[in-house]
C-alpha positions in Angstrom: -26.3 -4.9 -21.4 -25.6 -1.2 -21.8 -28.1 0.9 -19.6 -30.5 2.0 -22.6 -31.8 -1.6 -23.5 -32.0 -1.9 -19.7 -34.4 1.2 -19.2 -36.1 0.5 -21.9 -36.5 -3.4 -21.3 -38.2 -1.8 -17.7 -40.9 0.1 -19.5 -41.4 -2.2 -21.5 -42.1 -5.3 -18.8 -44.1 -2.4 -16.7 -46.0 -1.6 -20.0 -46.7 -4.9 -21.7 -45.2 -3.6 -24.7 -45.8 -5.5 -27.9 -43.7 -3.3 -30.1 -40.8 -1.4 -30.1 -39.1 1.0 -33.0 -35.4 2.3 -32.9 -34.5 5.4 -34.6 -30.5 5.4 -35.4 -28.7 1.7 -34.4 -25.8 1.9 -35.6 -24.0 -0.9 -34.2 -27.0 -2.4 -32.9 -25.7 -2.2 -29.0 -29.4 -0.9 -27.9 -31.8 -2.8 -30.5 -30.4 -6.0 -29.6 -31.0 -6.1 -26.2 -34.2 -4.9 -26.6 -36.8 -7.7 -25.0 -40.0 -6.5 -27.3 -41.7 -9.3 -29.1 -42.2 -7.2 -32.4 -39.0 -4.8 -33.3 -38.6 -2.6 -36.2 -34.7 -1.4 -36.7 -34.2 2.0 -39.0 -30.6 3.3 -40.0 -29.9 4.0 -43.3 -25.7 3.1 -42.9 -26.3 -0.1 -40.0 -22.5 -0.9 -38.9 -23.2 -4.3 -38.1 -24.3 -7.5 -40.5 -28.2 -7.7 -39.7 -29.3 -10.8 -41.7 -28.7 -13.3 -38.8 -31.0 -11.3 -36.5 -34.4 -10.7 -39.2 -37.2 -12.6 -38.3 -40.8 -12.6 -38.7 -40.8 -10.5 -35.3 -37.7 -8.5 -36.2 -37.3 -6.4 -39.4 -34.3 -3.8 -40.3 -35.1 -0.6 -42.6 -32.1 0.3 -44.3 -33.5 3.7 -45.3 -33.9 7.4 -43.2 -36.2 7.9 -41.3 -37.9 10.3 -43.1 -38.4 7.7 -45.8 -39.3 5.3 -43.0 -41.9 7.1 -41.8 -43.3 8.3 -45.6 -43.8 4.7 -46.4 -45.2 3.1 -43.3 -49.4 2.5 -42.8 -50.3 5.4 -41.3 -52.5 3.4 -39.0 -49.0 1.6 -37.7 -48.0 2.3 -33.8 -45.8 1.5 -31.6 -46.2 0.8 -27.8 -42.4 2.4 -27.2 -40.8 4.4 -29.7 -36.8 5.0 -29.3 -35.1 8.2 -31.0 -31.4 7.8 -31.5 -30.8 9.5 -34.9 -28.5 12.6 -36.2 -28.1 14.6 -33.4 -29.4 18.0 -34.6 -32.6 19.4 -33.6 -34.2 20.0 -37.2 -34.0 16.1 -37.9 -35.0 14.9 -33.9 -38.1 17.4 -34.7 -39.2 15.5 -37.7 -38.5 12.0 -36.0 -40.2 13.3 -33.2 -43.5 14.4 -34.9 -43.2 11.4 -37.1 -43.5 9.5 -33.7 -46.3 11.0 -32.7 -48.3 10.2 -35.8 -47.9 6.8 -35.1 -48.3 6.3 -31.7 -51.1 5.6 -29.4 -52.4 7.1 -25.6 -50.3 4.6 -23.8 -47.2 5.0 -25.9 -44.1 5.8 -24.2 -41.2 7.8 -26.5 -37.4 7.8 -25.6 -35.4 10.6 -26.5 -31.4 10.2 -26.5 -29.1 12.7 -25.7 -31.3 15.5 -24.1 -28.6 16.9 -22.1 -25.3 17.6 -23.7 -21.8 17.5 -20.9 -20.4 20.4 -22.1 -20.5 23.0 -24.7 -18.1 21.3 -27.4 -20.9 18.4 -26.7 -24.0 21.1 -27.7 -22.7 21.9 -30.8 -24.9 20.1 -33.9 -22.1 19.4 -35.8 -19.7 16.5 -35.0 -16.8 17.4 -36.5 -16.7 21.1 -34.8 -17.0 19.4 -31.6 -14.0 17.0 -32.3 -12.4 20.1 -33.2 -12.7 22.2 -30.3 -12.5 19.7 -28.0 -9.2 18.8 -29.4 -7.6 22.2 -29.3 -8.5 22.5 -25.7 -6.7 19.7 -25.1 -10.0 17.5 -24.0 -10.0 13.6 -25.4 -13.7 13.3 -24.5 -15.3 12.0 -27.5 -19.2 12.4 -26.7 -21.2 14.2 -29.0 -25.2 15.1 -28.0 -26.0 18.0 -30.4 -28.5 20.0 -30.3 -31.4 18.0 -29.6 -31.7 19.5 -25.9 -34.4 21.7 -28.0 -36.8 19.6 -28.9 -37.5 19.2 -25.2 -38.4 23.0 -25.3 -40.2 22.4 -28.1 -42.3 20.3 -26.7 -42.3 22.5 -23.0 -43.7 25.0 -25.6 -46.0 23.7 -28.5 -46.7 20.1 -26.7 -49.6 20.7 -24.1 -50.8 17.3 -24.3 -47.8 15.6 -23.5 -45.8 15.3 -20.2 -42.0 14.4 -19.9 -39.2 14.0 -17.6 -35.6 13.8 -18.3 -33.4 10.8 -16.7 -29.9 11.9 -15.7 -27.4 10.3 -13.4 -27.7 6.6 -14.8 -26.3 6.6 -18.0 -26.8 8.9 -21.1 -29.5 11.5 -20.6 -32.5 10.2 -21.8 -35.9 12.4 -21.8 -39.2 10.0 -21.6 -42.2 11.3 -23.0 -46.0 10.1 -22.9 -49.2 11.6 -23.2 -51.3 13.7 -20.2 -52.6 16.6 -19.4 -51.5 16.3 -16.1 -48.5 18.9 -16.7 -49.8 22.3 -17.1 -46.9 25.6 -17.9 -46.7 28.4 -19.5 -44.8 28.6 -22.5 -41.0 29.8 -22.0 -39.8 30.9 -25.6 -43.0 30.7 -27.3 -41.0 30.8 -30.6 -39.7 28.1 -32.8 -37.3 30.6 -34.0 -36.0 31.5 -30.8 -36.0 27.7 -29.6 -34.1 26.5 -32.8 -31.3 29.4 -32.4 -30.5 28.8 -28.7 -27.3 28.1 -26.7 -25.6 25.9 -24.5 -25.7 29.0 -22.0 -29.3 29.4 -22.8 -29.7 25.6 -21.9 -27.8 25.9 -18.7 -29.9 29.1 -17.7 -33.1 27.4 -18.6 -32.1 23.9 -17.6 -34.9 23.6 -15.2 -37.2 22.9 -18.4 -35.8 19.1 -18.8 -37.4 18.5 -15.3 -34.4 15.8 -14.7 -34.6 13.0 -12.2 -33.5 10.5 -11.1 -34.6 7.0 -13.0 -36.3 5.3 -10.5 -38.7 8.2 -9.9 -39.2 8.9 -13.8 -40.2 5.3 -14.5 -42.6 5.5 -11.8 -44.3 8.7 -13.2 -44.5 7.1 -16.7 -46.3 3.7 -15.4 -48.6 5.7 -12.8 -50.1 7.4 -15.5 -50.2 5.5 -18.1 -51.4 1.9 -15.9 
């Protein structure tokens, strides 16, 4: 079980979780691993055959997200909410928001990729990254975007919510939830400034993921939210 499912099966035993949405499954390594009783799946090219795994408990949107979330009840929630979608921080944003909407005060939202390995790994498009890596003679083939700004984003426009980013176990992995229990000062105060930044930027402001370790981030989520 590859460590994602196994975070987010730990929330979701600590939580009592009921239902559980992933955003971008690709192959389906996460979703079906995923110990929720009710589980929504949303990719609009899944690389895997589905139809053996829907049930009346498990349902697969072939669609975007954006249409995803257009189309849902707008009274629909989700106990733990899992973004794994295009890797760029205009499209996280929206799937991030969208979240939000349907969520409720003890839902927990996972956000893949926060932290990017290098700077080939920061850029938001793919195929550059490939590139560059490739011409400086690097076979690494990770790829986490840009989407290390929506965790500024929500540093800066999000007051209500607290978060902490997982590192050393697995991919980075940024866990948000609802409290007021995390008071700052907003550092770019600009959504401009936020959506133009830089892997140095990042690195100069990397205190603003508040990583740890996960052990300690699971056990922030659950004491607040319990």
């Amino acid at each position: 079980m590859n460590p994602s499912a196994l975070r987010i099966n730990r929330l979701a035993e600590m939580l009592s979780a009921k239902s559980y949405v992933e955003i971008g499954v690709q192959s389906g390594t996460t979703f079906l691993d995923v110990n929720v009783p009710q589980r929504t799946a949303v990719d609009p090219n899944f690389a895997f055959d589905y139809t053996p795994y829907i049930s009346s408990s498990v349902s697969f949107r072939a669609e975007t997200s954006d249409h995803f979330f257009s189309t849902i009840d707008r009274t629909t929630t989700y106990d733990l909410i899992f973004i794994d979608g295009l890797h760029q921080f205009e499209q996280v944003a929206r799937d991030f928001t969208n979240s939000i909407i349907h969520s409720h005060p003890r839902s927990v939202i996972i956000l893949d990729d926060t932290e990017p390995n290098d700077i080939y790994s920061a850029s938001p498009n793919m195929a550059e990254t490939m590139k560059f890596r490739r011409a400086a003679g690097h076979q690494d083939d990770s790829w986490h975007g840009d989407v290390y700004k929506i965790v500024f984003f929500i540093h800066d426009f999000c007051p209500a919510l607290d978060y902490k980013t997982i590192v050393g176990s697995g991919n980075p992995q940024t866990i948000v939830w609802r409290s007021n229990n995390f008071c700052r000062k907003p550092r770019f105060n600009s959504l401009e400034a936020i959506s133009r930044m830089t892997y140095y930027q990042l690195m100069e402001n990397i205190d603003i993921l508040r990583e740890s370790e996960e052990g300690a981030v699971l056990e922030a989520v659950i004491g607040e939210l319990t």
